[in-house]
N, CA, C and O atoms as a GROMACS GRO file, in nm:
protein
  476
    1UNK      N    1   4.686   5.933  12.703
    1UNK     CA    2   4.739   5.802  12.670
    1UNK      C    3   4.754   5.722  12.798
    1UNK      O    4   4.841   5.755  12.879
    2UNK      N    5   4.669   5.610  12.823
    2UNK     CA    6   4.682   5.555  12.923
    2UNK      C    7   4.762   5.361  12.909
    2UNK      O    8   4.721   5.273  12.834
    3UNK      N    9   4.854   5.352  12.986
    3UNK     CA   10   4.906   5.247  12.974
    3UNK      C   11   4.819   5.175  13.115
    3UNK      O   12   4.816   5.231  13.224
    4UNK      N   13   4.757   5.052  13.087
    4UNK     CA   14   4.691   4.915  13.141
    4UNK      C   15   4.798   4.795  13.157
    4UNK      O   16   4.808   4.720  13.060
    5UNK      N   17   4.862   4.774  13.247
    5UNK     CA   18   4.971   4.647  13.241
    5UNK      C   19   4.932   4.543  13.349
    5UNK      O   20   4.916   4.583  13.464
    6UNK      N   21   4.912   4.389  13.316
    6UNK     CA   22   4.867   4.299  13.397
    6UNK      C   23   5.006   4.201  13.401
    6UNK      O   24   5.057   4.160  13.297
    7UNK      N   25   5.048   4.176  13.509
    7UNK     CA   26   5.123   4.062  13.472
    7UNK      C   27   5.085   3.945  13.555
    7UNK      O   28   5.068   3.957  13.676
    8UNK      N   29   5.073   3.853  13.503
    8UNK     CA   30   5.034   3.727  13.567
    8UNK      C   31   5.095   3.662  13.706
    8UNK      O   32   5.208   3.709  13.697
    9UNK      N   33   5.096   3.611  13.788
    9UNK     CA   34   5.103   3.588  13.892
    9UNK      C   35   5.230   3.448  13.872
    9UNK      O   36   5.202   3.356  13.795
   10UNK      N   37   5.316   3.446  13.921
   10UNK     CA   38   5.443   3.335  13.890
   10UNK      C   39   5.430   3.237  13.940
   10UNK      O   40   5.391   3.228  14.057
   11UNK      N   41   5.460   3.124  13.857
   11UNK     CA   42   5.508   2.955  13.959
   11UNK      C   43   5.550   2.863  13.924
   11UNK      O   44   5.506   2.753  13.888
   12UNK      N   45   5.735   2.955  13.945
   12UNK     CA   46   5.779   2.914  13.952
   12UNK      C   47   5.834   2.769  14.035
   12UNK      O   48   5.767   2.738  14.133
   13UNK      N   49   5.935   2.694  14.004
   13UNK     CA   50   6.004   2.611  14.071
   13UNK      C   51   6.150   2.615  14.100
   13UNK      O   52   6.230   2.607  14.006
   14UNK      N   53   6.184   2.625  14.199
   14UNK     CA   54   6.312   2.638  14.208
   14UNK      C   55   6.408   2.609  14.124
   14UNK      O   56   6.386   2.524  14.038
   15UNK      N   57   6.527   2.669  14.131
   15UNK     CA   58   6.649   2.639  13.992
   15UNK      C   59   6.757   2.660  14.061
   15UNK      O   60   6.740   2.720  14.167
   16UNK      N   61   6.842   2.634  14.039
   16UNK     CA   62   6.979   2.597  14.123
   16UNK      C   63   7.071   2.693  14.025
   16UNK      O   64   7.078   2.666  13.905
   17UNK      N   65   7.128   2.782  14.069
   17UNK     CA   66   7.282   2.839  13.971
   17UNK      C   67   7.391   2.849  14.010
   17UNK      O   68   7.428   2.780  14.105
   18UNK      N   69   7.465   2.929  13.956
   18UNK     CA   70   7.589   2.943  13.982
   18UNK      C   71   7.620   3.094  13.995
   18UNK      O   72   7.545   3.169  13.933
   19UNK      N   73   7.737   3.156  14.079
   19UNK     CA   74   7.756   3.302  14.085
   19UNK      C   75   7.855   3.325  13.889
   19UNK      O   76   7.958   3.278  13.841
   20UNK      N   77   7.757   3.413  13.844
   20UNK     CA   78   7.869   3.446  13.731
   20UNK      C   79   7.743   3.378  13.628
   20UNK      O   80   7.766   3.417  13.514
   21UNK      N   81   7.638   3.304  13.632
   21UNK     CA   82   7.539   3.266  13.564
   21UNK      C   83   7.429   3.318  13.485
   21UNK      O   84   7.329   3.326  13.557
   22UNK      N   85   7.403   3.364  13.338
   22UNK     CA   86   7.285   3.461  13.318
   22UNK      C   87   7.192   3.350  13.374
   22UNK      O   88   7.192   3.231  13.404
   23UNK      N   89   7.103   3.475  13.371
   23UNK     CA   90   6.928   3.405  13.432
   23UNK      C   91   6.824   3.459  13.335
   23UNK      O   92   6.787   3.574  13.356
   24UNK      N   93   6.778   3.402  13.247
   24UNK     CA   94   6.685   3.405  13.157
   24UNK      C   95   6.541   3.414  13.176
   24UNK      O   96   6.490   3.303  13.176
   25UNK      N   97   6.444   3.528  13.195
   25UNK     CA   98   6.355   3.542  13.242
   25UNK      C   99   6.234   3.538  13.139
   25UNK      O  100   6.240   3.644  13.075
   26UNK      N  101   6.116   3.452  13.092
   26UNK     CA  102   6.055   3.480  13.041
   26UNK      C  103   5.883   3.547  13.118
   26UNK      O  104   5.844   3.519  13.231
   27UNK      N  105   5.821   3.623  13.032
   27UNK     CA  106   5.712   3.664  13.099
   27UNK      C  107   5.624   3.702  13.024
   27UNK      O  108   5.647   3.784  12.936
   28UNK      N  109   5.498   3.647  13.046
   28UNK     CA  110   5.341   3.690  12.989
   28UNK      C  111   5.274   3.776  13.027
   28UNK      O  112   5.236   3.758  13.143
   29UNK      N  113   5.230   3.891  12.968
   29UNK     CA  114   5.181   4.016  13.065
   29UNK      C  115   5.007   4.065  12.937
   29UNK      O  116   5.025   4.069  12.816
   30UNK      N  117   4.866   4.094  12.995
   30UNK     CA  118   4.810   4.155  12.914
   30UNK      C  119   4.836   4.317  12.924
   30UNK      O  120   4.892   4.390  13.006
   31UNK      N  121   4.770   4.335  12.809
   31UNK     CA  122   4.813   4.524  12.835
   31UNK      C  123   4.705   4.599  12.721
   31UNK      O  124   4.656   4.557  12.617
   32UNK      N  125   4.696   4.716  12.787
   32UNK     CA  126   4.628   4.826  12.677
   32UNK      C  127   4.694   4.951  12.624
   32UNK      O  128   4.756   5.018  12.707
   33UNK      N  129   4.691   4.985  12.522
   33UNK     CA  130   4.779   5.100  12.531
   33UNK      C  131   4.704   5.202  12.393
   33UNK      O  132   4.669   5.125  12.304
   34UNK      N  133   4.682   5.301  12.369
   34UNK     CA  134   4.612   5.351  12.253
   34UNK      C  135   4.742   5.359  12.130
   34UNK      O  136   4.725   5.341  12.010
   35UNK      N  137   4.874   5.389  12.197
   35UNK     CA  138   4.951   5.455  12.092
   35UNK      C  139   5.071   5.338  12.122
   35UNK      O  140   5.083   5.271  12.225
   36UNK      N  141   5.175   5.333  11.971
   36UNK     CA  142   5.318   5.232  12.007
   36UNK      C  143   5.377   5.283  12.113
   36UNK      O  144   5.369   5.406  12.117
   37UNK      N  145   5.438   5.232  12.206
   37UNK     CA  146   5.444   5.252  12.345
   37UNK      C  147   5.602   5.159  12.374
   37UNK      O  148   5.598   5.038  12.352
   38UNK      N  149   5.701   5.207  12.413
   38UNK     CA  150   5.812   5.074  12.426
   38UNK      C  151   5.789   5.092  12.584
   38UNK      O  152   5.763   5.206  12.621
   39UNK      N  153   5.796   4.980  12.688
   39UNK     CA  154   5.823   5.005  12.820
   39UNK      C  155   5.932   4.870  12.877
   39UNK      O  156   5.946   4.761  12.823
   40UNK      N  157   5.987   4.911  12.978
   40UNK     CA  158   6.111   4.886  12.989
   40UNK      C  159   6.067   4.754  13.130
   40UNK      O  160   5.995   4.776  13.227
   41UNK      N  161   6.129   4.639  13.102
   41UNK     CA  162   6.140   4.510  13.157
   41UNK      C  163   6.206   4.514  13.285
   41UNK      O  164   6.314   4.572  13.294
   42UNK      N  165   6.174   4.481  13.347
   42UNK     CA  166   6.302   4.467  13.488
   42UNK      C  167   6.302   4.315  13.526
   42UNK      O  168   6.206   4.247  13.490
   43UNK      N  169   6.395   4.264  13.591
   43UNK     CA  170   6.376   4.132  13.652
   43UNK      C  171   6.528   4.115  13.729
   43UNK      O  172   6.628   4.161  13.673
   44UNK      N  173   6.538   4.042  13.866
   44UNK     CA  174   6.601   4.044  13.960
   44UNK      C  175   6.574   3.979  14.086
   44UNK      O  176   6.470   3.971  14.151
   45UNK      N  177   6.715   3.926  14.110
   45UNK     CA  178   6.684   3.837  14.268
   45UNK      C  179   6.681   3.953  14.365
   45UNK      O  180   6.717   4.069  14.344
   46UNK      N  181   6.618   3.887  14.503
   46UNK     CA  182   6.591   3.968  14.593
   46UNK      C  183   6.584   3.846  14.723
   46UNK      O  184   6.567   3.724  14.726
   47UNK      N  185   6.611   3.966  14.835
   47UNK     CA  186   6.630   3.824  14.952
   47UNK      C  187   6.560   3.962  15.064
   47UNK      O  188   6.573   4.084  15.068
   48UNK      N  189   6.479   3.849  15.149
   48UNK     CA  190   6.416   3.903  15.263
   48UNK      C  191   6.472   3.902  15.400
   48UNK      O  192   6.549   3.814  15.438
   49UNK      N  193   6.428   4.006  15.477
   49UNK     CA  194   6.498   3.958  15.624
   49UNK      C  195   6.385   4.016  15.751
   49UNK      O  196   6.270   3.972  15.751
   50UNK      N  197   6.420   4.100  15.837
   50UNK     CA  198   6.351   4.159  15.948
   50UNK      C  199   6.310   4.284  15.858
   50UNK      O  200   6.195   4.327  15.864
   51UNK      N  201   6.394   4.336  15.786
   51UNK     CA  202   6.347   4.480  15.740
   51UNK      C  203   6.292   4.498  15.640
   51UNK      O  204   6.268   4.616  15.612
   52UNK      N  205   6.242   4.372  15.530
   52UNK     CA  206   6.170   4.364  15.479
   52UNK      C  207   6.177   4.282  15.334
   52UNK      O  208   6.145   4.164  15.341
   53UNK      N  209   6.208   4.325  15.227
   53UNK     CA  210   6.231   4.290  15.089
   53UNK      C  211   6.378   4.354  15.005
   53UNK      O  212   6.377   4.475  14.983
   54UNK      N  213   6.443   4.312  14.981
   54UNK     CA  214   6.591   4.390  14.942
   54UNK      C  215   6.648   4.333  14.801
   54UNK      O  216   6.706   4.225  14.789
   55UNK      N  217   6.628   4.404  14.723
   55UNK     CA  218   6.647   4.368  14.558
   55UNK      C  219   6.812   4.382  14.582
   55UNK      O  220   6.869   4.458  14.660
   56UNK      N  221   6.869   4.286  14.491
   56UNK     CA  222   7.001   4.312  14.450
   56UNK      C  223   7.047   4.356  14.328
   56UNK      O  224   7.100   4.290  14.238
   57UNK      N  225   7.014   4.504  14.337
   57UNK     CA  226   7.038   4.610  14.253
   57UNK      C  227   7.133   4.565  14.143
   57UNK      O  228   7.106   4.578  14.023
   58UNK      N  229   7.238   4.515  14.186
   58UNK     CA  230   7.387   4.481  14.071
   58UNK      C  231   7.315   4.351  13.951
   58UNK      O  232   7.361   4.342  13.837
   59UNK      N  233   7.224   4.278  13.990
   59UNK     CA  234   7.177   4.158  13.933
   59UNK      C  235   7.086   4.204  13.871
   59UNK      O  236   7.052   4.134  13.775
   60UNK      N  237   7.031   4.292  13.885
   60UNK     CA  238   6.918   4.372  13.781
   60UNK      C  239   6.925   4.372  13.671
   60UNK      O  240   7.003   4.457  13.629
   61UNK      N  241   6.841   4.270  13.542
   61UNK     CA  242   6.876   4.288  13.443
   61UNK      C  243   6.741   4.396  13.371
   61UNK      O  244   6.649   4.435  13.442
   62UNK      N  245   6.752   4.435  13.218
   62UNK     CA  246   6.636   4.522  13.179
   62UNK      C  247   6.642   4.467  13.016
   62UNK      O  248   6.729   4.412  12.947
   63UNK      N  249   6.523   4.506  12.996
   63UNK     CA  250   6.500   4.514  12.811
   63UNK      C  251   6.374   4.544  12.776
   63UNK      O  252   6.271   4.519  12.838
   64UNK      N  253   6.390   4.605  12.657
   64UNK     CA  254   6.316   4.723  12.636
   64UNK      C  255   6.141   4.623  12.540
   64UNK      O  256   6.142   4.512  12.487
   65UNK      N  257   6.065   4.686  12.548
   65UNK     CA  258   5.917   4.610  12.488
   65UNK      C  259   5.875   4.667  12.452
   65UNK      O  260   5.835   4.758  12.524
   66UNK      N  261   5.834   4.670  12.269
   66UNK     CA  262   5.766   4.751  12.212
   66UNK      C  263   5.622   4.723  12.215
   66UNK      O  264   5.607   4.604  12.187
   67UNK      N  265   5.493   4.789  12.241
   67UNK     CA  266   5.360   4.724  12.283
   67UNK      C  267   5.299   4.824  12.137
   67UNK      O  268   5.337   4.933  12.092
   68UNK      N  269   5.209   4.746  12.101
   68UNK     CA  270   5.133   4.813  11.939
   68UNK      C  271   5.040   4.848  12.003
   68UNK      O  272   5.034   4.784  12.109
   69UNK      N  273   4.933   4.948  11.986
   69UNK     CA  274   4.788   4.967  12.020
   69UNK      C  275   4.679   4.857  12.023
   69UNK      O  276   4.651   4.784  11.928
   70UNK      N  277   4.618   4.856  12.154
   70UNK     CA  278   4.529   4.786  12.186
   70UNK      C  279   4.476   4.810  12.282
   70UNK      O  280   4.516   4.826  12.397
   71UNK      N  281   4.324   4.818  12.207
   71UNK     CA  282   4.199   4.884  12.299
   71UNK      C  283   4.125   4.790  12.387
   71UNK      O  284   4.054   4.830  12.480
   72UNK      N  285   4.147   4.634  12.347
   72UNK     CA  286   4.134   4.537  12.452
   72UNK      C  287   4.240   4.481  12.497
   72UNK      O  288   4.346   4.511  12.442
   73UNK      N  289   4.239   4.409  12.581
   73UNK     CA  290   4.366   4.337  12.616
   73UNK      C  291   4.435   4.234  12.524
   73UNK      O  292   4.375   4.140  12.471
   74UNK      N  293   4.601   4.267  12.508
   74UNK     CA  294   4.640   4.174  12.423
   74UNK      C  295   4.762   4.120  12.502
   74UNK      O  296   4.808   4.174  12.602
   75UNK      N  297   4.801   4.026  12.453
   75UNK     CA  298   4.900   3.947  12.557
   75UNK      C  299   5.025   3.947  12.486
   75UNK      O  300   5.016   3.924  12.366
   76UNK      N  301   5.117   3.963  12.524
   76UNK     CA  302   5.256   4.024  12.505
   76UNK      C  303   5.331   3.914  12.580
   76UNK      O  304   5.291   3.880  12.692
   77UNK      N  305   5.443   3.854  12.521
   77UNK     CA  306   5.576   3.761  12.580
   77UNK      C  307   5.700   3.821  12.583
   77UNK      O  308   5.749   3.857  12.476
   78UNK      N  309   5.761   3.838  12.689
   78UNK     CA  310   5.891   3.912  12.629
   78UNK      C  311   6.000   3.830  12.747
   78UNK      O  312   5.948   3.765  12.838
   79UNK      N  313   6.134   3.837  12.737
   79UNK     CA  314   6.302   3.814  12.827
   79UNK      C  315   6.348   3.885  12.826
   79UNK      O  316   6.379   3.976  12.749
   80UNK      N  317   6.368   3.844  12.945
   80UNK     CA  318   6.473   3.943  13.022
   80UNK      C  319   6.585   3.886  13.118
   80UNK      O  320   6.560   3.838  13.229
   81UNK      N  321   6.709   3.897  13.063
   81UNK     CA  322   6.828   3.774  13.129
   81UNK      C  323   6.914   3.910  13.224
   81UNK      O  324   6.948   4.018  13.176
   82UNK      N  325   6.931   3.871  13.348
   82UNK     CA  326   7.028   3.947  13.418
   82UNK      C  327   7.151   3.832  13.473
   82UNK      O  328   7.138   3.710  13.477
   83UNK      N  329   7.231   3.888  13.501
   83UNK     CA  330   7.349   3.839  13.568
   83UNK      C  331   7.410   3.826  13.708
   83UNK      O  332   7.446   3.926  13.770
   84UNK      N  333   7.421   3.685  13.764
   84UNK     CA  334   7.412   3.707  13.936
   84UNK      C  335   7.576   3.755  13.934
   84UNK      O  336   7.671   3.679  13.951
   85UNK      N  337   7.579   3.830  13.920
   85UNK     CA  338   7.730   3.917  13.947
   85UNK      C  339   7.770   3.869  14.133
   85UNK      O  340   7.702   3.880  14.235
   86UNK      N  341   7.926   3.812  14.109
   86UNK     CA  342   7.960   3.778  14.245
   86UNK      C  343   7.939   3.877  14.361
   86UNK      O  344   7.953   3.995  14.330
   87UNK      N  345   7.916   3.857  14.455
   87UNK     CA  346   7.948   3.927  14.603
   87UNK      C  347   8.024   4.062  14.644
   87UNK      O  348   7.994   4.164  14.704
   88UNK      N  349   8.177   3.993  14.561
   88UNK     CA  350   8.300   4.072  14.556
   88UNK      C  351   8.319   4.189  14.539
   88UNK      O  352   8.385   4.271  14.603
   89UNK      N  353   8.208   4.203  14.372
   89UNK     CA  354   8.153   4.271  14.302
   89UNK      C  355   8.042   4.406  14.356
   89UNK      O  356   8.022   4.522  14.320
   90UNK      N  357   7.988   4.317  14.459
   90UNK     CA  358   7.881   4.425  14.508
   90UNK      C  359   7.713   4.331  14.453
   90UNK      O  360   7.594   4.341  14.480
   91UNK      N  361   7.783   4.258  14.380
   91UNK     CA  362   7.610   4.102  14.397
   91UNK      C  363   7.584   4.023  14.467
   91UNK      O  364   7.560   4.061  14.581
   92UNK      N  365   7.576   3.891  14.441
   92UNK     CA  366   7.505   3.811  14.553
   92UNK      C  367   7.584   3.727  14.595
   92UNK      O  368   7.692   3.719  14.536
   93UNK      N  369   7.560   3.645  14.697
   93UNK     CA  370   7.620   3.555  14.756
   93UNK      C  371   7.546   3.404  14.722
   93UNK      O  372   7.452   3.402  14.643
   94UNK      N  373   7.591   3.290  14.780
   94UNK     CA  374   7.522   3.190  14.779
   94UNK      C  375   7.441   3.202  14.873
   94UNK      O  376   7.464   3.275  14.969
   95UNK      N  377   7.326   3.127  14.858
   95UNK     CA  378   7.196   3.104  14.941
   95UNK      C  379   7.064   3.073  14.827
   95UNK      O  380   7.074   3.013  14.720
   96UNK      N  381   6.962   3.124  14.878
   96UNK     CA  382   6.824   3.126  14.802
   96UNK      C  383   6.726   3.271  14.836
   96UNK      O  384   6.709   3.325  14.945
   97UNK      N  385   6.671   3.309  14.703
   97UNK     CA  386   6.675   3.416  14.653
   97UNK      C  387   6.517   3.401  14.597
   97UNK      O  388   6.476   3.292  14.558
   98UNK      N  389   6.430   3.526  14.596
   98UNK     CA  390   6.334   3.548  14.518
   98UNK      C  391   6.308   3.594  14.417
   98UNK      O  392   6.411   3.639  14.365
   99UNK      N  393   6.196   3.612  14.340
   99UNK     CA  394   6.269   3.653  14.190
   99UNK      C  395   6.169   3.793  14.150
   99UNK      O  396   6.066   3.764  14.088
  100UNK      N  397   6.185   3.904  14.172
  100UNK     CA  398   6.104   4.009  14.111
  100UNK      C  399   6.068   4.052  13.922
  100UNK      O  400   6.152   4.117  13.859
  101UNK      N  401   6.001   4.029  13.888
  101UNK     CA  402   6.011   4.097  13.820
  101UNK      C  403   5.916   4.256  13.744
  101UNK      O  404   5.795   4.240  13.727
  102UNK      N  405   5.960   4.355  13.717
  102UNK     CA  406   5.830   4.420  13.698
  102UNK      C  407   5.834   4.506  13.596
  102UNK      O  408   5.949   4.484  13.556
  103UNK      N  409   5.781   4.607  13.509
  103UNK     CA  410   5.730   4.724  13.436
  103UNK      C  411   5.756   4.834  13.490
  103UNK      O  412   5.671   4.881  13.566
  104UNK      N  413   5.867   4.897  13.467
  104UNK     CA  414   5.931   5.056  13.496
  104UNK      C  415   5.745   5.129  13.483
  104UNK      O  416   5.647   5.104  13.414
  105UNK      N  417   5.778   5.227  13.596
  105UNK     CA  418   5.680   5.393  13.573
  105UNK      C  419   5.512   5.251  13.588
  105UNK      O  420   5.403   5.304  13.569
  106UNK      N  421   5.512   5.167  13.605
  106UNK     CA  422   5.408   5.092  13.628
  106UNK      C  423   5.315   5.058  13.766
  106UNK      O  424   5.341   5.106  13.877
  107UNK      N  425   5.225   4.982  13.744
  107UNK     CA  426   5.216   4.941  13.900
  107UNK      C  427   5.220   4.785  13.918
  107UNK      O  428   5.195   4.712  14.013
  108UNK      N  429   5.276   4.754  13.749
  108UNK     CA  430   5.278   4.597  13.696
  108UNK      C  431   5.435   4.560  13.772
  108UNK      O  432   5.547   4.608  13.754
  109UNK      N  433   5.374   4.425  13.889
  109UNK     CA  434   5.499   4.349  13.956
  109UNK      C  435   5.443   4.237  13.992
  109UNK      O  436   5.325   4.220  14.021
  110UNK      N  437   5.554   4.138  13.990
  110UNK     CA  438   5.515   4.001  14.003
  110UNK      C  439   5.674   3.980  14.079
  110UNK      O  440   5.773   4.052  14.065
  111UNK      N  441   5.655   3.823  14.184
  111UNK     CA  442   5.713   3.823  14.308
  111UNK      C  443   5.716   3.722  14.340
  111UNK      O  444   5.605   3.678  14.372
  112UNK      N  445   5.811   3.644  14.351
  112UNK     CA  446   5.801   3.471  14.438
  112UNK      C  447   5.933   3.430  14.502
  112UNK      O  448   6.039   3.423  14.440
  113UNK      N  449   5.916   3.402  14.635
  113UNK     CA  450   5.991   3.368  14.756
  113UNK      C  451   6.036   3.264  14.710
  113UNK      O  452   5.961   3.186  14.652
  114UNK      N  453   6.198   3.233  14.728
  114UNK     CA  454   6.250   3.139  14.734
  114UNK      C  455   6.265   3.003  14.580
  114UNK      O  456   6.254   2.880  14.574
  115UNK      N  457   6.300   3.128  14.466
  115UNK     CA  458   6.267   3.062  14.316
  115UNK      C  459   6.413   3.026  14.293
  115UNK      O  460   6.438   2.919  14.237
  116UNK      N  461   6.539   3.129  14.342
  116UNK     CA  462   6.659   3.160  14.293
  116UNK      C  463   6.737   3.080  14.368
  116UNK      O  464   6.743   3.119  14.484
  117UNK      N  465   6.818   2.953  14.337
  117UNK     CA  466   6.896   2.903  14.483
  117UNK      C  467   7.065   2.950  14.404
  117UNK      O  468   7.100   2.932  14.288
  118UNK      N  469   7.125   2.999  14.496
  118UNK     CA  470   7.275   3.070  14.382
  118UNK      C  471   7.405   2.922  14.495
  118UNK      O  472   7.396   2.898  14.615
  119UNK      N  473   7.459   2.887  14.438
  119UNK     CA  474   7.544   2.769  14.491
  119UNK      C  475   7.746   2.824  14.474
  119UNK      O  476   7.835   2.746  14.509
   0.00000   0.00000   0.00000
C-alpha cells in the first residue's frame, strides 16, 4: 500500500493576529492511495534564526483526513485551525512568523517565510 502525497506550493499574504487567536488553515493536496487511508494534518507557525528553522511546537494544530482510493491523482481540501497559545504558556510571542504545514509519516510539506504577523 503505497501513499503518493503532493501538496501545492503556498501564497500566502500576510495576516496580522492576535496571541490567544485560532488560525484557520485551509489546504489543497493531490494524492494516491490504493486502500481508505485517514492521514493526519499538521499546520504551525515557525520562526527562523542562525540555527535554522524552529516550529512552535505548543501552536501546533492537527486533524485527521480520510483519503478514498485513487489510482490517479485526486485532489483533496481539508483545515486545520491551531492556536497561537501565549509565550507565558510556552507559545509565541509577538513578531512575524512562517507558516508550516505538512502530512505526518510523509514527505508532503509546504513552507512560507514571514505569512504569520502575531501583535
Amino acid at each position: 500500500m503505497a501513499l503518493d502525497i503532493i501538496l501545492s506550493p503556498m501564497a500566502l499574504e500576510q495576516k496580522t493576529f492576535n496571541v490567544g487567536d485560532t488560525v484557520r488553515v485551509t489546504v489543497s493536496f493531490k494524492y494516491t492511495v490504493g486502500v481508505n487511508k485517514t492521514v493526519r494534518l499538521l499546520a504551525g507557525p515557525y520562526y527562523t534564526n542562525l540555527f535554522g528553522k524552529h516550529l512552535i511546537d505548543q501552536c501546533v494544530g492537527d486533524a485527521d483526513v480520510a483519503l478514498v482510493p485513487a489510482s490517479t491523482a485526486a485532489v483533496q481540501t481539508a483545515t486545520v485551525d491551531f492556536i497561537l497559545i501565549p509565550k507565558a504558556t510556552g507559545g509565541i510571542e509577538n513578531g512575524t512568523y512562517g507558516l508550516r504545514v505538512w502530512i505526518e509519516d510523509t514527505n508532503a510539506l509546504a513552507e512560507q517565510d514571514n505569512v504569520v504577523i502575531v501583535t
